[in-house]
C-alpha positions in Angstrom: -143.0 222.4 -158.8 -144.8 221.8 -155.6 -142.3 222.0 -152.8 -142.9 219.4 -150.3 -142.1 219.5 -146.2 -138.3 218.3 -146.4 -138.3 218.5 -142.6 -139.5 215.5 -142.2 -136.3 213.8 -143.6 -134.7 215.6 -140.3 -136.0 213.1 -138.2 -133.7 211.0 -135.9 -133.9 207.1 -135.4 -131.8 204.2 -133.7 -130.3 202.6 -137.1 -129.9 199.3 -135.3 -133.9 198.9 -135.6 -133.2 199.0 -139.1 -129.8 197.2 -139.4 -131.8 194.1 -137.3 -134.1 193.9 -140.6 -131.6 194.6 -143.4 -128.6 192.7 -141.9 -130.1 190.1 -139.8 -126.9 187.9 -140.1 -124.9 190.5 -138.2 -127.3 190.6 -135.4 -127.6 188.7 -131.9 -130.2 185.9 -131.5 -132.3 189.0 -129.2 -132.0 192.1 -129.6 -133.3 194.9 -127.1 -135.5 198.0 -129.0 -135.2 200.4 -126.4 -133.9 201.4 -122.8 -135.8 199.1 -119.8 -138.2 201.0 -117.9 -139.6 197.8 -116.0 -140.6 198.2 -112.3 -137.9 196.0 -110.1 -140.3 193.9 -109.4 -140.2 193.0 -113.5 -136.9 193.4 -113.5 -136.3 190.7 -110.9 -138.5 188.2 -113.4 -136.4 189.0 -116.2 -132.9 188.6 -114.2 -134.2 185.0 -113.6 -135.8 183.9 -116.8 -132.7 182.6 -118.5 -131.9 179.4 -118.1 -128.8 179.3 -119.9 -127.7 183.4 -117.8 -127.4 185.1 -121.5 -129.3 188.5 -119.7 -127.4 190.6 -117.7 -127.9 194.4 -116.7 -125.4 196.8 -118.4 -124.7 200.2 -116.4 -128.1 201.8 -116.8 -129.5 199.0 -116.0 -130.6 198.0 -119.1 -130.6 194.5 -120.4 -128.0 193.1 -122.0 -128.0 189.8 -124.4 -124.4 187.9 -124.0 -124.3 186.2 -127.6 -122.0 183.2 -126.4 -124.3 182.2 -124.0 -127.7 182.7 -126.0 -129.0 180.0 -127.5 -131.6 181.7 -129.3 -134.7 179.9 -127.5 -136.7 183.3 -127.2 -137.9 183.0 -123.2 -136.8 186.1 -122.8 -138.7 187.5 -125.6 -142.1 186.2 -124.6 -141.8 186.7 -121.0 -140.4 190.5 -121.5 -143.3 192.6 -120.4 -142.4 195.5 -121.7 -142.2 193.8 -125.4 -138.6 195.3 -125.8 -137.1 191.8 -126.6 -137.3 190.9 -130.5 -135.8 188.6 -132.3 -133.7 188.8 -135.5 -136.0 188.3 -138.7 -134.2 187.0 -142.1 -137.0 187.6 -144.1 -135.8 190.4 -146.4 -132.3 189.3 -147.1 -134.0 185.8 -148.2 -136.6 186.9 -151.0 -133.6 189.9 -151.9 -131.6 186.3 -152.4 -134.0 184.6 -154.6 -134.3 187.8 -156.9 -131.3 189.2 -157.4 -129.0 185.9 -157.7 -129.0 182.9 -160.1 -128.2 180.3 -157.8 -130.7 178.2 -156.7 -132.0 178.5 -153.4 -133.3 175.5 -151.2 -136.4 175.8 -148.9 -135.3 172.7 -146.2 -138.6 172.3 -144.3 -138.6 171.0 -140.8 -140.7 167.6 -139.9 -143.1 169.6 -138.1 -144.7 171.1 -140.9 -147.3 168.6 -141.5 -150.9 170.4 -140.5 -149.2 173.6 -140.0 -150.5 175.9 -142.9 -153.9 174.6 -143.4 -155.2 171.4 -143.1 -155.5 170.4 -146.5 -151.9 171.1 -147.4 -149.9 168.1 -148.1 -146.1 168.1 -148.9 -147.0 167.8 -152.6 -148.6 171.3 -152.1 -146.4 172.9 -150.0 -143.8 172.3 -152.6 -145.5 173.8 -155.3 -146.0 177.1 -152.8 -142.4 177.4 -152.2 -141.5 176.7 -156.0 -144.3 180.0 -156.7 -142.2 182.3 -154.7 -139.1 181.8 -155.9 -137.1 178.6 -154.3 -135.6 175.7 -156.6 -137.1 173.3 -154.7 -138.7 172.3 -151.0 -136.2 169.3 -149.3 -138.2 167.4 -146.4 -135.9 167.9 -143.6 -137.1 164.4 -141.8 -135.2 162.4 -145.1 -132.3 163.7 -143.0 -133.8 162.7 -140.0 -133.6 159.1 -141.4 -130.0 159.6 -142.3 -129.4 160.5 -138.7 -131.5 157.8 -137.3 -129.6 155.2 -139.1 -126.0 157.0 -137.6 -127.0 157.0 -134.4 -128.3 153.5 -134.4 -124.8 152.1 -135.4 -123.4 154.5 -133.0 -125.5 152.8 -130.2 -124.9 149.1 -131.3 -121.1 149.6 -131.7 -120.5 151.8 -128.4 -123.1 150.4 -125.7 -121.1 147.4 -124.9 -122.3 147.0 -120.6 -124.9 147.8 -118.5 -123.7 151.2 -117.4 -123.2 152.7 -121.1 -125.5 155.4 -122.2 -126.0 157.9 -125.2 -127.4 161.6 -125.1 -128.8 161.4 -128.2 -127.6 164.5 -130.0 -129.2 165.2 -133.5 -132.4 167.3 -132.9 -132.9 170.1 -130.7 -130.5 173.3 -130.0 -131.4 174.0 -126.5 -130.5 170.3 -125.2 -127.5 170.4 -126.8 -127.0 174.0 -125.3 -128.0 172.8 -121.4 -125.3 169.8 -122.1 -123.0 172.2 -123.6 -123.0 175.0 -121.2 -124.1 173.7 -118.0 -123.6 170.1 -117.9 -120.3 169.8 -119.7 -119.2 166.8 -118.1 -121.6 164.8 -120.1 -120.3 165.8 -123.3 -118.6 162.2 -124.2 -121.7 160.6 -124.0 -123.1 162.5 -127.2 -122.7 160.6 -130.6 -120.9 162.9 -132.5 -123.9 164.2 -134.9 -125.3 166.6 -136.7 -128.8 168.0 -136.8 -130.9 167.1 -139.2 -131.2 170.5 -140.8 -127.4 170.9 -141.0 -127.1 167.5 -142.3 -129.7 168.8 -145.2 -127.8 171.6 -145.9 -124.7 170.6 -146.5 -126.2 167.3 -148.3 -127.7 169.9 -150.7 -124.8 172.1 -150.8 -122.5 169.0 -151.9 -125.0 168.1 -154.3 -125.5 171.4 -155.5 -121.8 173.8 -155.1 -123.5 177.1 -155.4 -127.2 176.4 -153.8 -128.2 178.4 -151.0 -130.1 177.0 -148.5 -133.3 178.5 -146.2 -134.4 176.3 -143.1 -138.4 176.8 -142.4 -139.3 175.7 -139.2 -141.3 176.5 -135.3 -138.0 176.7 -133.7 -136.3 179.6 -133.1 -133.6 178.5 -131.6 -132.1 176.9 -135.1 -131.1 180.6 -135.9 -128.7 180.8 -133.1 -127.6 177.0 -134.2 -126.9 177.7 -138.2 -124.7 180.4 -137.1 -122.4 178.5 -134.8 -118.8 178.1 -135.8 -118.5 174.6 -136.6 -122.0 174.2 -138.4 -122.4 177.8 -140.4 -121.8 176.6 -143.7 -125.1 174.6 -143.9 -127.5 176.7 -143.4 -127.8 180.4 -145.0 -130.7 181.8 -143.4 -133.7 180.6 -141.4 -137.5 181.4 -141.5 -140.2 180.2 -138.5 -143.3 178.9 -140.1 -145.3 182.3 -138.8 -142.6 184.1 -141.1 -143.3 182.1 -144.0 -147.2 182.1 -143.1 -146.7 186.0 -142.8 -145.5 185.7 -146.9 -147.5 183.5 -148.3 -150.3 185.4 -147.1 -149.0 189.1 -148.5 -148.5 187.0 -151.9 -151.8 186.0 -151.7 -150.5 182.2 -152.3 -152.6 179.1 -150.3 -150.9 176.2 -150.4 -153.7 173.7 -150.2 -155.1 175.2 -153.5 -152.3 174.2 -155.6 -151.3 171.5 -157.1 -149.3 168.4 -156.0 -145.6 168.6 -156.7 -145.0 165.0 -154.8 -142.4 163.1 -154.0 -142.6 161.3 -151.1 -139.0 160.0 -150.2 -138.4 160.3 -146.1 -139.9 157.2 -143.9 -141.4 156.6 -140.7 -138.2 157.2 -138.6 -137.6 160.1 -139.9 -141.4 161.9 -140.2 -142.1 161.2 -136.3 -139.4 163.0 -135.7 -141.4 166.6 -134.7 -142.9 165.0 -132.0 -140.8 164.1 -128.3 -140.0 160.3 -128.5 -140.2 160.3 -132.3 -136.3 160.2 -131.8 -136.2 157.4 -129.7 -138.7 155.4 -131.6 -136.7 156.3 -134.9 -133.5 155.0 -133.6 -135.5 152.1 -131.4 -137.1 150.3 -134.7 -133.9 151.2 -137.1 -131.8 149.0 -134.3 -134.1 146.6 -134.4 -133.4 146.0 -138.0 -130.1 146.1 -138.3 -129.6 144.3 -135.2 -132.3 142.4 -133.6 -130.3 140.4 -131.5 -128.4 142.3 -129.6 -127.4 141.2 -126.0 -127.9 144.4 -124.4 -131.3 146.0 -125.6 -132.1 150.1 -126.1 -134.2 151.5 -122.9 -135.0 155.0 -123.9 -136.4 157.9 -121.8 -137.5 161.2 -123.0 -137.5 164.3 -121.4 -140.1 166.7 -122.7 -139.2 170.4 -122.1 -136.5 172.5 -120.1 -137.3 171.1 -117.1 -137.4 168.0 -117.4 -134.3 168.2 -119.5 -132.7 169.9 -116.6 -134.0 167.3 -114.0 -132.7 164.4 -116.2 -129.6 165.8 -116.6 -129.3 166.0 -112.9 -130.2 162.7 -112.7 -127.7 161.3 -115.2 -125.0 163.4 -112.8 -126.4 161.1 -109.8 -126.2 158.1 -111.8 -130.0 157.8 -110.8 -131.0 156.6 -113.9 -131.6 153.0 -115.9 -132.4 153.8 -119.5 -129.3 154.0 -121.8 -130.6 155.9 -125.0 -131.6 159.3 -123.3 -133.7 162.3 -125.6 -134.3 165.6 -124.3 -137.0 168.0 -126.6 -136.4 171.9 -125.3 -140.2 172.3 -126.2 -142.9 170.8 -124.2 -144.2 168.4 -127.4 -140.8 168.2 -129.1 -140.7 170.9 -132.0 -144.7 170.7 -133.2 -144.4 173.0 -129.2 -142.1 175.4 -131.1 -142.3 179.0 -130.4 -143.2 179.7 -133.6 -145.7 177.2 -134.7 -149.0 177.3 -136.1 -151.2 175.4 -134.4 -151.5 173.6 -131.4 -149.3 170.8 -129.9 -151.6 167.7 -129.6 -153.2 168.4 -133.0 -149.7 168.8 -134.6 -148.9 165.8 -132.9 -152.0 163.4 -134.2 -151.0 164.9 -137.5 -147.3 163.9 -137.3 -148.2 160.7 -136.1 -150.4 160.3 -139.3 -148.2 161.4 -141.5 -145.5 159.3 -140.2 -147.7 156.3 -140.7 -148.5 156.8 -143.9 -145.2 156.6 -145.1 -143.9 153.8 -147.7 -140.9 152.7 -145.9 -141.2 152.4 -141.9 -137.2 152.8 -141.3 -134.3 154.3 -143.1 -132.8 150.8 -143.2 -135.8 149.9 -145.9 -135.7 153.4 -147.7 -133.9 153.0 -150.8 -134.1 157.1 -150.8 -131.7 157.0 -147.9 -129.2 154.5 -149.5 -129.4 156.2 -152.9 -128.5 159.2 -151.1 -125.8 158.1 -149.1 -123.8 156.4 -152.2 -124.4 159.8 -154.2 -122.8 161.5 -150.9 -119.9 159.2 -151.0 -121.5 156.2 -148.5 -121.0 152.8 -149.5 -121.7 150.9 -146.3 -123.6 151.5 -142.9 -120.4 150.9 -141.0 -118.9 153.9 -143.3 -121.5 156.3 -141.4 -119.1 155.8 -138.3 -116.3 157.7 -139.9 -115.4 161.1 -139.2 -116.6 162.8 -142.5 -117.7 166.5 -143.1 -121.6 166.3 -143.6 -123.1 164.1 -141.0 -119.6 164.8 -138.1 -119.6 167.0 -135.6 -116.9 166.9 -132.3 -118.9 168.8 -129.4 -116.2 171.0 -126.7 -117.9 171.6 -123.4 -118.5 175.5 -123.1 -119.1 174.6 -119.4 -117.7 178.1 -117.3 
């Protein structure tokens, strides 16, 4: 028998590399490969790029990542010059999940998907890709962006009684909800007390469906650091950016737009135009407008489209310098079709969205009888019954404020 150079199993690696592939769930939002050898000129940009002060130095003067502050938006990672900022990947455990169990295992894609993967991929298709590697099924995330359009439309009608009410609208993104969280605490009675969309999918499917597991595709990255917080981590198992999935489907040698349609087109306008910043607004805007046309005191939105000028409105808000009383705040210049992760460009993702939303059968959730069907199957028998504390669509936000 041949004998083979064995020395080469002798050699010596940091098993947290590995760990950060294998066991993604056990890992920070960021992790840091190796020691910082950054000029302190570099250093100095990195100290300052944070906006929520998750970096610190440790003793070395290495950076450290403080997991109750991080919210998972990946600055750090992009702006780190060095490229010694990753973030987590779930892609192993996920496809180890699809083989090796018989529960059936959700894909939950995000609203932004439309134009993503090609150009020629519709819904239809991109079902029938994610049904050829393994997953149950693909659930439109934006049919729960309806669901949540229509809560936070009652929320608005039956809590903006005067002049000087507002709402913080609080369904979409993870870094506005982090900024109110963390830094502006004091504005935390002003958010509706709801879910995101994706967690509202997940557990949906997950009530439906006891022993589903359930995979969230989307641009942001920030949703990883979201499905793991305390009150919310039983909705979502793992979570995939679209250049992960992109990244599979092309070792598979799968393309989506070649297949054939697997349709079943059940989410409306509201909830499609959701990727997009304003596609909130506009949602719960037109859904009011149904269910209430004549109310006495009418919804004046205003968006704020990325972390600055989320922080400058939230400033404002604090100086009571401000007149609308529906207020939306996107993380991502764009809303989410800016996502770290996405695939193509904003404006074009955006014209698609808009499209797409268009196209759809039923222009509000009011009108979707998708939406209604769900909600009685879920336990709903009236819109009024959406105001109720209940485990699915809930969620009480503390101010982490220090």
């Amino acid at each position: 028998m041949k004998s083979y150079d064995n020395s080469l199993f002798d050699v010596e690696i940091d098993e947290s590399h590995l760990d950060c592939l294998l066991n993604p769930d056990k890992q920070k939002p960021v992790l840091r490969l190796a020691e910082c050898s950054c000029s302190d000129e570099m250093r100095k940009v990195c100290d300052k790029v944070c906006f929520f002060e998750a970096l610190s130095r440790d003793e070395y003067g290495n950076v450290a990542i403080h997991e109750n502050c991080c919210t998972g938006c990946h600055d750090c990672v992009g702006d780190c010059k060095s490229k010694n900022l990753i973030g987590k990947k779930e892609v192993l455990p996920i496809f180890e999940l699809i083989n090796n169990t018989d529960d059936p295992v959700y894909a939950m894609i995000a609203p932004a998907f439309v134009s993503q993967f090609s150009d020629a991929m519709t819904q239809g298709k991109l079902r029938s890709a994610f049904k050829k590697l393994g997953f149950a099924g693909m659930v439109e995330v934006s049919l729960f962006a309806d669901i949540l359009t229509l809560k936070e439309a009652i929320e608005f009608d039956h809590h903006i009684k005067n002049e000087d009410d507002f709402l913080l609208t609080s369904c979409c993104c993870p870094m506005w909800i982090g900024m109110i969280k963390k830094v502006y605490g004091e504005l935390v009675p002003h958010m509706p007390p709801s879910v995101s969309p994706m967690v509202a999918s997940g557990r949906a499917i997950k009530k439906l469906i006891p022993n589903a597991k359930t995979v969230f595709i989307g641009p942001c990255i920030a949703k990883r650091a979201e499905a793991k917080e305390p009150d919310v981590k039983d909705a979502v198992d793992y979570v995939l950016t679209f250049q992960e999935i992109q990244e599979v489907f092309e070792a598979v040698e799968i393309k989506p737009e070649e297949l054939e349609e697997d349709l079943k087109d059940h989410s409306s306008t509201a909830g499609r135009k959701y990727a997009r910043t304003g596609g909130v607004s506009e949602a719960v805007q037109n859904t009011l407008n149904r269910l209430n046309p004549d109310r006495s005191i009418p919804l004046r939105s205003f968006q704020a489209n990325g972390i600055m000028e989320c922080k400058s409105l939230l400033k404002d808000i604090q100086t009571g310098n401000i007149k609308a009383n529906f207020l939306e705040g996107m993380g991502c210049v764009g809303g989410c079709v800016g996502g770290g992760k996405a695939l193509v460009d904003k404006d074009r993702a955006t014209k698609y969205v808009n499209t797409y939303g268009d196209e759809a059968t039923y222009k509000t959730p009011v009108d979707n009888p998708y939406v209604i069907a769900l909600l009685k199957r879920l336990g709903f028998h009236s819109f009024e019954s959406l105001l109720e504390p209940n485990p699915i669509f809930t969620r009480t936000f503390l101010t982490e404020k220090k």
